[in-house]
VONU-511522 format. One line per 4 residues: for each residue x negated, y, z of N, C-alpha, C, O, CB. Coordinates in steps of 0.1 Angstrom, whole numbers. Each point is the difference from the previous one (the first is absolute). Glycine has a CB too. Example, Ala and Ser with C-alpha at 12.3 -4.5 7.8 and 13.67 -1.06 7.14 Angstrom:
residues 2
-132 -57 78 9 12 0 -9 12 0 -10 0 7 29 -12 5; -15 23 -19 -9 11 0 8 11 8 -5 11 1 -7 -17 -23
This chain:
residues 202
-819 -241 427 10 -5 9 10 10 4 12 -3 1 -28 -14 8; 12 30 -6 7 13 2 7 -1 -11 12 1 4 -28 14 8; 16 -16 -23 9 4 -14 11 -9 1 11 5 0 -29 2 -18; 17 -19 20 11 -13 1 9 3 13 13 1 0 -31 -21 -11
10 23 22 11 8 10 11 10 -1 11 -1 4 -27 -3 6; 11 12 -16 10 16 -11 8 -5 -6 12 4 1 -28 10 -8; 12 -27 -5 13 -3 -5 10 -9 5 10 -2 -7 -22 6 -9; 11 -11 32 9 -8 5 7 7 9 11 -4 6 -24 -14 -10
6 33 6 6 8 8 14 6 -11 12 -3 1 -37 9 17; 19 5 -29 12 1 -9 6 -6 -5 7 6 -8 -14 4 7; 10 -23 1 9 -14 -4 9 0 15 12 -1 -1 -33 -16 -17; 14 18 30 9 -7 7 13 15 2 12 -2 2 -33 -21 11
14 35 -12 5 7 0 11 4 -9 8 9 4 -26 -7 7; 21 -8 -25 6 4 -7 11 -14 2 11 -1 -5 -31 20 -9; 15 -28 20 13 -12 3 8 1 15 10 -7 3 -24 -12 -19; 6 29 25 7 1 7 13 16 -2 10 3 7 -33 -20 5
17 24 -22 10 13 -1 11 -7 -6 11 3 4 -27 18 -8; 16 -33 -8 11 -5 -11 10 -7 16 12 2 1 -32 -12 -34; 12 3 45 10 -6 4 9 11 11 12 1 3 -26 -26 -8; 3 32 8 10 13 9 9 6 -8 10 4 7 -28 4 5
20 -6 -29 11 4 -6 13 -10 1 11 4 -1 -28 9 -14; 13 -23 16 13 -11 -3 2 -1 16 12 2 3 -19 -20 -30; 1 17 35 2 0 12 10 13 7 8 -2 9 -31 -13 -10; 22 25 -3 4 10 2 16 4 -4 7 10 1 -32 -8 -3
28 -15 -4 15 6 -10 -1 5 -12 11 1 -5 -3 7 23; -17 -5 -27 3 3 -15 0 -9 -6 -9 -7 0 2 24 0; 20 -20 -12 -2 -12 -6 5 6 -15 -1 12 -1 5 -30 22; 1 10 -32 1 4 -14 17 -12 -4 4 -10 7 -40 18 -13
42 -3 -5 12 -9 0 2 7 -14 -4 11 -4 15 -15 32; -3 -7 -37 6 4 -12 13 3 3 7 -2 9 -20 -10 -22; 13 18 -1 19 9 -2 -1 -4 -13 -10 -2 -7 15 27 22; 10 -23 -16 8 -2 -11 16 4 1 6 1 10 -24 -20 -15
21 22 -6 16 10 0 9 -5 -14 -5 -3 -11 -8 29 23; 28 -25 -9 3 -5 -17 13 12 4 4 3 11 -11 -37 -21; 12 38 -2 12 9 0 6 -5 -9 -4 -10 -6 -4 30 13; 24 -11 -13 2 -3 -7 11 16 0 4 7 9 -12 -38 -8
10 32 -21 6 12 -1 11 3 -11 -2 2 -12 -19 4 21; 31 -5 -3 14 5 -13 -4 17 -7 -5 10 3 29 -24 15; -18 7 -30 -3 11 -7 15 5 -4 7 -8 -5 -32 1 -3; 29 20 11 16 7 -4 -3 7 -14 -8 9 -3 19 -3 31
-3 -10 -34 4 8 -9 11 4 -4 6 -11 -3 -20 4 -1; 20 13 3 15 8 -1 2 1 -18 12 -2 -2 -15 21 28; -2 -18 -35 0 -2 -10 6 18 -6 1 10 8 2 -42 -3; 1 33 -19 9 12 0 13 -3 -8 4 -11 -5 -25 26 6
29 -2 0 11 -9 -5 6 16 -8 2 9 7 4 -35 16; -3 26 -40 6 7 -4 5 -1 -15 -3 -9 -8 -7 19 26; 17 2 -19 7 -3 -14 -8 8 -10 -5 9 6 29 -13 3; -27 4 -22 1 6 -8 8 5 -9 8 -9 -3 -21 2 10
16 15 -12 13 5 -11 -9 4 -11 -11 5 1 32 5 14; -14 -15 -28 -8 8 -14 16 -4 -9 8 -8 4 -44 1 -4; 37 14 -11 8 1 -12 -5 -2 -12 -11 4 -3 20 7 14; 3 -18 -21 -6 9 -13 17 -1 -9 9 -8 2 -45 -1 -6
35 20 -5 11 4 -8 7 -13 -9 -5 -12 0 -7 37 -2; 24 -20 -5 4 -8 -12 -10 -7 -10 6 -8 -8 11 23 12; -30 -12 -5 -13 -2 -8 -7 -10 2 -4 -9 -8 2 29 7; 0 -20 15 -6 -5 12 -16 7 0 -10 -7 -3 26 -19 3
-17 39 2 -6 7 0 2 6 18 10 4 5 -9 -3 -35; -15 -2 35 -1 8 18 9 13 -2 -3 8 -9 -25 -14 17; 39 9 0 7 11 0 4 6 19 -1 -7 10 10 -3 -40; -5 22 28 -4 5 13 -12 7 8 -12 -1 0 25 -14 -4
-6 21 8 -17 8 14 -1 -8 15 6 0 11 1 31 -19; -16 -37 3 -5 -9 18 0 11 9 -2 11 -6 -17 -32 -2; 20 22 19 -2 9 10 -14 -5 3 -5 -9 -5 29 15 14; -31 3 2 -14 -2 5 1 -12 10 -10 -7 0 2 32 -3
14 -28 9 2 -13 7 5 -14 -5 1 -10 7 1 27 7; 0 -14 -27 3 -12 -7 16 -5 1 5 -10 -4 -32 4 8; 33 16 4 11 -8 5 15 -2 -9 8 -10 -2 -20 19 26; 12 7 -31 7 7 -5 1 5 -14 -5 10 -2 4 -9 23
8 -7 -34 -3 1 -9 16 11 -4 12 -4 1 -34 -22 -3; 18 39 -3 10 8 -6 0 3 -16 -10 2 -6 9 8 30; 9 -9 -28 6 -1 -15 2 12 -2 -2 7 10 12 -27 -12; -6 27 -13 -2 16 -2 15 -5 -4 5 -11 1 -33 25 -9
33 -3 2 17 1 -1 -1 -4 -19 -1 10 -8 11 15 33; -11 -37 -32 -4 -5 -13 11 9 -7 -4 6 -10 -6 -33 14; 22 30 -1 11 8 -7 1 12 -1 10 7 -3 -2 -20 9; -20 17 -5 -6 15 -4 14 12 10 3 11 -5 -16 -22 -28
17 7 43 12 9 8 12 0 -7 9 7 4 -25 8 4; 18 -22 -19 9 0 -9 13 -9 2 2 -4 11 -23 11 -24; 31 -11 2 12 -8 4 1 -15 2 7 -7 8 1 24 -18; -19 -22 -1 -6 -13 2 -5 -2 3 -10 8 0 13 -12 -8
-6 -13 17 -4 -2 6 -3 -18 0 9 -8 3 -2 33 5; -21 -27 -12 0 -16 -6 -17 -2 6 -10 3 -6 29 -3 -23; -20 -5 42 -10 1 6 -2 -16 2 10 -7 -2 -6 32 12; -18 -31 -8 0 -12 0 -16 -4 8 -10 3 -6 29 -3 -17
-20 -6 33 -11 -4 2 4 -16 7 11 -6 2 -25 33 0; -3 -32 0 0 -14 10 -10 1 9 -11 -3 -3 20 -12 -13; -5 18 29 -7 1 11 -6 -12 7 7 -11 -1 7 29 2; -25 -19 4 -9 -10 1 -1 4 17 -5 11 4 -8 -13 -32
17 -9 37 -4 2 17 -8 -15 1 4 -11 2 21 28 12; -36 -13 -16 -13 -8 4 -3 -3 16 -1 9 8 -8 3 -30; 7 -25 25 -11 -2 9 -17 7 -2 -9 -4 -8 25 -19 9; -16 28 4 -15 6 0 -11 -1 5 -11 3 -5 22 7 3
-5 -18 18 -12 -2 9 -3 -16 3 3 -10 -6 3 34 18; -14 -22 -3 -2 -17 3 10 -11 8 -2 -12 0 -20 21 1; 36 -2 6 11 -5 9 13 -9 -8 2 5 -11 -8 19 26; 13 -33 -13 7 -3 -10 13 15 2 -4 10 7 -4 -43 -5
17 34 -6 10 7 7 15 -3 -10 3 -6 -10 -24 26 21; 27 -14 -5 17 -2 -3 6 13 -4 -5 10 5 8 -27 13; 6 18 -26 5 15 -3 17 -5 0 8 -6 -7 -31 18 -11; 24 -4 34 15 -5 5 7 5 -5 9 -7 -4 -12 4 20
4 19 -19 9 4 -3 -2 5 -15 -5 -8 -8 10 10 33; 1 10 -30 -2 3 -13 14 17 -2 11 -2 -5 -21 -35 -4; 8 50 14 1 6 -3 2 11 -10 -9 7 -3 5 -20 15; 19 16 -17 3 6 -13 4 11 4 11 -4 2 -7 -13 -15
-3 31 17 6 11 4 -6 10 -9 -12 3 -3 17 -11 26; 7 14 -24 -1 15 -2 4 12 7 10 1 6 -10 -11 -23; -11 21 16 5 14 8 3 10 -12 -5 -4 -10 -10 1 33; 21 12 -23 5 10 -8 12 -2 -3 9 0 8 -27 5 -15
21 -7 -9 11 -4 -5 3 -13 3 9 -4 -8 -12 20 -6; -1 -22 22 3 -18 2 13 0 9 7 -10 -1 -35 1 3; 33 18 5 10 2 12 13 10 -7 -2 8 -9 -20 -10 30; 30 1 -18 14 9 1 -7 15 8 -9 2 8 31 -26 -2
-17 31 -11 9 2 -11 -5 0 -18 5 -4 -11 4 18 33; -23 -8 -18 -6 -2 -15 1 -8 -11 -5 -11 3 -5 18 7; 14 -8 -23 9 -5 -8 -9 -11 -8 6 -9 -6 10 31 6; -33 -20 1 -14 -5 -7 3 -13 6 4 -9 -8 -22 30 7
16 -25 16 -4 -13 0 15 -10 -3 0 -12 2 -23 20 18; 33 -3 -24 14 -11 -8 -9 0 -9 -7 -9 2 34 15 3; -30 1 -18 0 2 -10 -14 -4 -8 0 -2 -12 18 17 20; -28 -18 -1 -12 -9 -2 1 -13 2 1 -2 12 -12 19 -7
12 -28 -13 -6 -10 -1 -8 -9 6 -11 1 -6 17 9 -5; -7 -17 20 -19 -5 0 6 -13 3 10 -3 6 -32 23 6; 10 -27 -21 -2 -15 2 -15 -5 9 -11 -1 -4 25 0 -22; -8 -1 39 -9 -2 11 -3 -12 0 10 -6 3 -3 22 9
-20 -27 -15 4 -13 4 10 -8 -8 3 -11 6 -10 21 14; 12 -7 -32 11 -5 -2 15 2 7 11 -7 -2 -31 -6 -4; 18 25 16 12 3 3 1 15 -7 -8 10 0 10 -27 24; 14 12 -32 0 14 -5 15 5 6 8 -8 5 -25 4 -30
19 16 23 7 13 4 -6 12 -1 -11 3 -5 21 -15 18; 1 20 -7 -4 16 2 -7 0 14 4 -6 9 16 18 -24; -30 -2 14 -11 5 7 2 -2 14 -7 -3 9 3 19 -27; 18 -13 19 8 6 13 6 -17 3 -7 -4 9 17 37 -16
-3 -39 4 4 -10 -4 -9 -15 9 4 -7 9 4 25 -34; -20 -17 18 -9 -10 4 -7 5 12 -6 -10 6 3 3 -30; 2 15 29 -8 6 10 -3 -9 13 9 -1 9 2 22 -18; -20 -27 10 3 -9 15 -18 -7 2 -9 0 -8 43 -10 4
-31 6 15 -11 -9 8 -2 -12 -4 7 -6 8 -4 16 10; -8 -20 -27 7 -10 0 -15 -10 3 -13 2 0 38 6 -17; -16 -18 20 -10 -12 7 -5 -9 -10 8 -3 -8 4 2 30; -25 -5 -22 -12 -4 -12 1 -15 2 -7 -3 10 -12 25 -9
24 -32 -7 0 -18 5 -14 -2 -13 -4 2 -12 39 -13 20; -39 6 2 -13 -8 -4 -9 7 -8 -2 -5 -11 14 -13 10; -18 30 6 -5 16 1 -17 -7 8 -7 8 6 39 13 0; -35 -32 -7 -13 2 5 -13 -4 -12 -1 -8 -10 13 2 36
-21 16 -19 -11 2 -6 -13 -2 0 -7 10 2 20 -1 -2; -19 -22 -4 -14 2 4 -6 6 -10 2 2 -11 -4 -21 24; -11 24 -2 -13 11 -7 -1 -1 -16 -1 -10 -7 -16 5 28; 20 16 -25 -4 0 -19 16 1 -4 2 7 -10 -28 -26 4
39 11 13 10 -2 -7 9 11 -4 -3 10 8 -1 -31 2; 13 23 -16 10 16 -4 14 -8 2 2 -12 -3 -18 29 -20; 23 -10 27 18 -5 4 4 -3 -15 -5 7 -9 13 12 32; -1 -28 -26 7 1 -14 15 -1 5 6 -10 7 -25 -2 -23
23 19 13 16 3 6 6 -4 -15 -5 3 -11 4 22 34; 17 -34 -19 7 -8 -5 -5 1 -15 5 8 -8 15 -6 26; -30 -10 -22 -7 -4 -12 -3 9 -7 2 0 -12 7 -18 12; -15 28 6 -14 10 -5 -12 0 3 -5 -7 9 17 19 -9
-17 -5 -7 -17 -4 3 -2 11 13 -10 -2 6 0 -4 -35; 18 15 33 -2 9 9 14 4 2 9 -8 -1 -32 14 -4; 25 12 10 16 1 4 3 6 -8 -5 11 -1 6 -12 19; 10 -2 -26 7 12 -10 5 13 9 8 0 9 1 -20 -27
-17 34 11 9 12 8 2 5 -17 -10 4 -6 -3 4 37; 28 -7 -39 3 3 -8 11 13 1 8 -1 9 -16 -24 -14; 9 39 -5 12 7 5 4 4 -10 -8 -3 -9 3 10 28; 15 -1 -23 6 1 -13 14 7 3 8 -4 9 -21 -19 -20
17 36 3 9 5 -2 5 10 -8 -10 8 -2 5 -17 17; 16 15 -21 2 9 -5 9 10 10 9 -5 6 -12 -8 -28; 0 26 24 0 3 12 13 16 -4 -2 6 -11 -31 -20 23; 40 17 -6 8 6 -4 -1 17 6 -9 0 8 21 -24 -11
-6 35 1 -2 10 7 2 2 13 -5 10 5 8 -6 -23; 4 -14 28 0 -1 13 -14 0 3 -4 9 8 24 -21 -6; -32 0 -11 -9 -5 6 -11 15 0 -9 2 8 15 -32 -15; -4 37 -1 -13 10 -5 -6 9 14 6 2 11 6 3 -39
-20 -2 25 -13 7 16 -2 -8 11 -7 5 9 15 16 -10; -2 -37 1 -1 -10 11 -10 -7 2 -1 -3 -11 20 3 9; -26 -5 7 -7 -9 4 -2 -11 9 1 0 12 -6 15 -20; 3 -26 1 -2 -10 11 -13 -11 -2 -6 -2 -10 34 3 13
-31 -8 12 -9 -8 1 -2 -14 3 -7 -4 10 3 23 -8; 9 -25 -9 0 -13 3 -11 -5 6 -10 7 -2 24 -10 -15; -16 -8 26 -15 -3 3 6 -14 6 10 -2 7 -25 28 -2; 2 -37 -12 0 -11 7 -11 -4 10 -11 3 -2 22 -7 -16
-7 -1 29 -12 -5 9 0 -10 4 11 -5 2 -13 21 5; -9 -22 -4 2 -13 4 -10 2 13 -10 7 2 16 -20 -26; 1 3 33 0 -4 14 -7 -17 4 5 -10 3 17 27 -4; -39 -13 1 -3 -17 3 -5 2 17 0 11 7 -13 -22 -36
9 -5 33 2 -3 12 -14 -13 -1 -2 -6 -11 35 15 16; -38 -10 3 -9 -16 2 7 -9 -4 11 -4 5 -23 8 12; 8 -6 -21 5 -17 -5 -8 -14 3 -12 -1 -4 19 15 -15; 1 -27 26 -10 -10 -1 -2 -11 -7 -5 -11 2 7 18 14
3 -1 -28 -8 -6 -10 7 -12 -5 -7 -9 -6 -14 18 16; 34 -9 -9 11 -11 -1 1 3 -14 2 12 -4 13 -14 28; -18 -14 -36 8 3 -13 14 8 -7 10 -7 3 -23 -11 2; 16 25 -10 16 4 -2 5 -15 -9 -6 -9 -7 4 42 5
19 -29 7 5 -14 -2 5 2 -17 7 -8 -5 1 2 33; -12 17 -34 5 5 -15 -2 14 -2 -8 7 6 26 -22 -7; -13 18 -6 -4 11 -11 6 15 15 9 0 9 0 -17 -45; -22 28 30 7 12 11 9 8 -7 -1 6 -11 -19 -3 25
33 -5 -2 11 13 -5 9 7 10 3 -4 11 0 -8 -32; -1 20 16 6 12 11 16 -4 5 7 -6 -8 -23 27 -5; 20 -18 26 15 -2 3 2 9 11 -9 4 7 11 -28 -14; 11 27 6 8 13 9 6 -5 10 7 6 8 -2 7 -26
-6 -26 17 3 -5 11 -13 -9 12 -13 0 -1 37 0 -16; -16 -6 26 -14 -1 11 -3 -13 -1 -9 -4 7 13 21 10
């Protein structure tokens, strides 16, 4: 009879501690949470440049940044001068972009007084004149580019930079540097309404 008492004692004792806990204030509750998250991406946005000759052979020295492709002097320093490539300004990255403007200048003999940049030739783009002559900024219609695509300026596969001359004793010990650049910008990605070509006007 002692043994059956023990267990009604530790029974009751253990239903009176469960109700002193709930009696006391401690209780239990669910949770739950929802979020929500934008993801930015900025994307990248750039050009590439590459060439190749009259052959259609890669011609030129890429610089280390890819940006800048320089030509050696094909006329051996001499009087003639029959130079010819087709420059390639690639989309490169993942951004659509635009190439506003389009860049033909020369330094050295490109300016007065020096007698070189009259007396050279270049067929830029299909604009031809002397060196000095064509020199200008000019603005790019329908110049946009999505990822992978290359400019085809007025129905080339890329940009004609062509130079050519017979060069007289004025021209000898002179030098000049023609250089084209091009100028892109973001683009949103609006179809062009036709073919890309350069104008001197706005």
């Amino acid at each position: 009879m002692g043994i059956r008492t023990n267990k009604l004692v530790v029974v009751g004792a253990l239903g009176v501690s469960a109700l002193g806990l709930i009696g006391l204030g401690a209780s239990a509750s669910f949770t739950d949470a929802v979020s929500a998250t934008q993801t930015i991406n900025t994307g990248t946005l750039c050009l590439n440049i590459s060439s190749v000759d009259r052959n259609g052979n890669s011609d030129g020295t890429l610089s280390g940044d890819g940006k800048t492709i320089s030509f050696k002097p094909g006329n051996k320093g001499g009087s003639q001068i029959d130079e010819k490539h087709m420059v390639f300004a690639t989309n490169g990255c993942s951004l659509p972009l635009y190439v506003k403007t389009v860049s033909f200048l020369a330094s050295g003999g490109g300016k007065d007084p020096a007698p070189l940049g009259d007396d050279v030739q270049a067929n830029f783009a299909r604009i031809i004149g002397s060196v000095r002559s064509i020199e200008f900024t000019y603005n790019c219609f329908n110049c946009g580019l999505f990822p992978g695509q290359t400019l085809a300026l007025d129905g080339d596969v890329g940009t004609r930079m062509e130079f050519s001359g017979n060069l007289g004793n004025a021209d000898e010990g002179q030098t000049i540097t023609p250089t084209i650049t091009f100028n892109a910008i973001e683009w949103n990605a609006t179809a062009p309404s036709g073919p890309a070509t350069l104008s001197s006007g706005s």
